[in-house]
Structure formats: C-alpha cells, structure tokens
C-alpha positions, 0 to 999 in steps of 0.5 A: 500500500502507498504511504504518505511518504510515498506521496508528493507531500511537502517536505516539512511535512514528511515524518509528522503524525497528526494532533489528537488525544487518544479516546479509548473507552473507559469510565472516567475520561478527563483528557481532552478538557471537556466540560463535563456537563451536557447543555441543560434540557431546556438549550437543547430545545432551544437548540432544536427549534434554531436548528429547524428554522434554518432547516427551511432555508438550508437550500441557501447559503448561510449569512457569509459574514455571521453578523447576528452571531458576531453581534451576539458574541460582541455583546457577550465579551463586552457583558463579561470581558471588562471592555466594550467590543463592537460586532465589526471588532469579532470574527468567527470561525469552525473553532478557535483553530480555524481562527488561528489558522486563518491568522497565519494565513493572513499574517504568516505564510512562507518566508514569515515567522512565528514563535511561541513559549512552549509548553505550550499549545501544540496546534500553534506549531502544527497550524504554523507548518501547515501554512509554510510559516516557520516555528520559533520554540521561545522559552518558560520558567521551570514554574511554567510561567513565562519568563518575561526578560528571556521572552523578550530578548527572544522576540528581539532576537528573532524578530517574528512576524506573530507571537503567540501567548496563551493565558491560561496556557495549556498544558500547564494552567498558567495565567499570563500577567497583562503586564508581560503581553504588553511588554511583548507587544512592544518588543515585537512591533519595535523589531517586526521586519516590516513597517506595519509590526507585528501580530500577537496572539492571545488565546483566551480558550480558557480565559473563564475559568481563570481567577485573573480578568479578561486580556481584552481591555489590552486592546485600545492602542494595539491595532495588531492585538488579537485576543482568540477564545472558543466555545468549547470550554465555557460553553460546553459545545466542543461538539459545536466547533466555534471559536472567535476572535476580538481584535481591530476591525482592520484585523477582521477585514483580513482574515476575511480575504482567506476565510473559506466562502460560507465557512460557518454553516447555518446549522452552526450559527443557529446552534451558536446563537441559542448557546448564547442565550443561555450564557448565564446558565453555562457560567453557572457550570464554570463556577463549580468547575472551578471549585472542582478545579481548586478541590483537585489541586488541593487533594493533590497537593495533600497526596505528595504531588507536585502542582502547577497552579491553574487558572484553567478547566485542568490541572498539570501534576506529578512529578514522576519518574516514568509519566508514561507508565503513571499514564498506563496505570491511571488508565488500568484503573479507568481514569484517561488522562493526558500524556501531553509529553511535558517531562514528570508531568501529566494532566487531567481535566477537571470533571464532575465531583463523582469523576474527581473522586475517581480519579483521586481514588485511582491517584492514590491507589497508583502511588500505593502501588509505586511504593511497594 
C-alpha cells in the first residue's frame, strides 16, 4: 500500500503524525478538557427549534459574514470581558483553530515567522507548518510561567512576524500577567521586519475559568492585538466547533480575504446563537468547575504531588519518574488522562465531583502501588 511518504507531500511535512488525544473507552475520561456537563434540557430545545428554522432555508447559503452571531458574541465579551467590543471588532470561525489558522494565513505564510513559549499549545506549531510559516520554540520558567526578560530578548532576537501567548496556557494552567503581553507587544512591533509590526496572539480558550480578568481591555492602542477564545470550554459545545476572535476591525477585514466562502454553516450559527442565550446558565457550570478545579489541586497537593497552579478547566501534576507508565496505570484503573509529553508531568481535566473522586481514588491507589 502507498504511504504518505510515498506521496508528493511537502517536505516539512514528511515524518509528522497528526494532533489528537487518544479516546479509548473507559469510565472516567478527563483528557481532552471537556466540560463535563451536557447543555441543560431546556438549550437543547432551544437548540432544536434554531436548528429547524434554518432547516427551511438550508437550500441557501448561510449569512457569509455571521453578523447576528458576531453581534451576539460582541455583546457577550463586552457583558463579561471588562471592555466594550463592537460586532465589526469579532470574527468567527469552525473553532478557535480555524481562527488561528486563518491568522497565519493572513499574517504568516512562507518566508514569515512565528514563535511561541512552549509548553505550550501544540496546534500553534502544527497550524504554523501547515501554512509554510516557520516555528520559533521561545522559552518558560521551570514554574511554567513565562519568563518575561528571556521572552523578550527572544522576540528581539528573532524578530517574528506573530507571537503567540496563551493565558491560561495549556498544558500547564498558567495565567499570563497583562503586564508581560504588553511588554511583548512592544518588543515585537519595535523589531517586526516590516513597517506595519507585528501580530500577537492571545488565546483566551480558557480565559473563564481563570481567577485573573479578561486580556481584552489590552486592546485600545494595539491595532495588531488579537485576543482568540472558543466555545468549547465555557460553553460546553466542543461538539459545536466555534471559536472567535476580538481584535481591530482592520484585523477582521483580513482574515476575511482567506476565510473559506460560507465557512460557518447555518446549522452552526443557529446552534451558536441559542448557546448564547443561555450564557448565564453555562457560567453557572464554570463556577463549580472551578471549585472542582481548586478541590483537585488541593487533594493533590495533600497526596505528595507536585502542582502547577491553574487558572484553567485542568490541572498539570506529578512529578514522576516514568509519566508514561503513571499514564498506563491511571488508565488500568479507568481514569484517561493526558500524556501531553511535558517531562514528570501529566494532566487531567477537571470533571464532575463523582469523576474527581475517581480519579483521586485511582491517584492514590497508583502511588500505593509505586511504593511497594
């Protein structure tokens, strides 16, 4: 049979495997930081009745510009975010990697550059490769944090025409002070190869889980600003598959030159539109996952672990000798957690109380079993 390399496919791309979480069948999954919850009865009727009335008109293309779910969105960020964003400030797309994508097809692209503190998000470096843009790994404190000095120094040294900064980062949970994106906005704009700066990226994926504010109100000022979040988490709709971006709208006008015409199906606004509507009651979820997500660390803590402080649906623990093999254990006591290959560390989604108590009760059970 023909394999991939048999194949005339780019050479950067020869040899690499593709992004995913193993889903294997096992009581407890907490890998893929999903919410746990599922949408309350009264939005999927919701969903139901939206979904049916752009059934009668699906003979048609969708609204190519999202405007209703641009408008909702805005009015949404603005109702929660600390700052006020306009309709022609947002962007939407099928997930915040499409967001992402889209940005370095506009920003990026052969002979471009972009860099990122790792560890961190994997699909920036994936999305860079897939659009000829090249990867810079920028660096971490051994806390997670980003080191801001060495950060900086980094972005003058290479110089890079995007910069990405996630906050709460993921895999680790850690927030990112307002303090060091402004810094690296300056730095980038100061030394970006060309007259018009430099992009930077801030994903906000997780940004309701986090006990720090919004990064929105960063944006005045700051027309190569993008602040990127998802519906994913907060919303409990990863199945939906809408992600948004604020920033200038000079910003929302080119991506719009790469978008895919129609890229958002009607199914998918109308989907979105009554998520919306029930904002209020899907925070309601967030709030007692991060009660949840604080009972994790603490209990881990208590356990002898080693724990990166979280301002995310997740927690990053260890630290241990073979991960791979705490992996395997967890999982041959049902729980499924994440191997993200940061060294002695795995992490785990925060789930439901009974799912938390599982994967405690496995946690203890694998650290009885190391011992003896």
């Amino acid at each position: 049979m023909t394999g991939i390399d048999d194949l005339p496919i780019r050479d950067e791309l020869r040899g690499k495997s593709p992004y995913g979480a193993p889903q294997l069948d096992v009581p407890v999954r907490l890998n893929t930081n999903e919410n746990p919850y599922p949408l309350p009865e009264a939005l999927v009727r919701r969903i139901a009745e939206r979904v049916s009335d752009a059934a009668r008109t699906l003979n048609r293309y969708p609204d190519r510009d999202a405007v209703v779910l641009r408008t909702q969105l805005a009015a949404y960020l603005t109702r929660t975010g600390g700052h006020q964003v306009g309709p022609r400030q947002v962007w939407a797309a099928n997930g915040s990697n499409e967001v992402i994508q889209q940005l370095l097809q506009a920003f990026g692209g052969p002979g471009r550059t972009a860099i990122g503190f790792d560890p961190s998000y994997s699909m920036y470096a994936l999305i860079a490769r897939g659009t000829g843009t090249g990867w810079i790994s920028g660096p971490r404190r051994p806390d997670y944090g980003i080191d801001e000095p060495a950060a900086v120094a980094a972005v003058r040294e290479h110089a890079p025409d995007v910069v990405f900064i996630c906050s709460p980062n993921n895999p680790t949970g850690t927030a990112v002070a307002p303090g060091t994106v402004t810094a690296l906005y300056d730095a980038a704009q100061e030394v970006a190869g060309h007259p018009n700066g430099a992009l930077v990226i801030v994903d906000e994926a997780y940004a309701e889980f986090s006990h720090q504010p919004s990064l929105l109100r960063l944006l005045p000022g700051r027309p190569n600003l993008v602040i990127t979040r998802t519906m994913s988490k907060a919303f409990g709709a990863a199945g939906l598959r809408v992600g948004y971006l604020a920033a200038d709208p000079a910003v929302v006008d080119a991506v719009q030159l790469v978008r895919l015409p129609y890229h958002l199906s009607a199914v998918t606004q109308a989907t979105a539109h009554a998520a919306l509507e029930f904002a209020d009651t899907l925070l309601g979820y967030v709030e007692e996952l991060k009660a949840e997500r604080d009972r994790l660390v603490s209990e881990l803590r208590a356990l002898g672990c080693e724990v990166t402080e979280s301002d995310a649906n997740f927690v990053q623990f260890g630290r241990f000798e073979d991960t791979h093999a705490v992996w395997q254990r967890l999982l041959d006591h049902g729980v499924l957690v994440r191997d993200n290959g940061v060294p002695g560390r795995l992490r785990v989604t925060t789930g439901t109380r009974q799912e938390n108590d599982a994967f405690l009760d496995a946690v203890r059970a694998v650290r009885k079993e190391i011992s003896e």
